[in-house]
N, C-alpha and C positions, 0 to 999 in steps of 0.2 A: 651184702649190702649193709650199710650203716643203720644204727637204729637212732629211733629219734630226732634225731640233725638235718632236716631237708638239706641243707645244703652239701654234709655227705652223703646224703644219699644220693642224690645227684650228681658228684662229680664220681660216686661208684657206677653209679649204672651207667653212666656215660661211656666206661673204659668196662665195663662189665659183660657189653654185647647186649642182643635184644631178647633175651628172656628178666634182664635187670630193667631194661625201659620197663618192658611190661607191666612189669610190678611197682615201677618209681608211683604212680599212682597213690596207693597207699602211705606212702610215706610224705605225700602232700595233704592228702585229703584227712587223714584220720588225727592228726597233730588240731590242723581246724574244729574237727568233730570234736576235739576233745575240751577243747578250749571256749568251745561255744553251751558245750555242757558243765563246763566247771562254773561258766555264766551265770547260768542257770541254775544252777543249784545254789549259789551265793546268793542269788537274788533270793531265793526259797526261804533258805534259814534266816540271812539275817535280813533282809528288808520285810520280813511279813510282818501282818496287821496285827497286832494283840489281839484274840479271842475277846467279842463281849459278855 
């Protein structure tokens, strides 16, 4: 399966059979995870308050 590319990975695990469905899962979900923590962590550094 493809990495990173939901959309290859999807049209791999498509012609891949059902051990590639299985796992298409991760290559949806952890792309979000990741991007929702990169958020997160930008907000962290640069929008925090100055120390009084």
């Amino acid at each position: 399966m493809g990495v990173g590319n939901p959309a290859r990975s999807l049209a791999a695990a498509i012609y891949g059979g059902p051990d590639a469905l299985a796992q298409l899962w991760v290559f949806l979900v952890f792309p979000i995870v990741g991007g929702l923590l990169a958020g997160l962590a930008h907000r962290a550094v640069f929008d925090a308050k100055p120390a009084r």
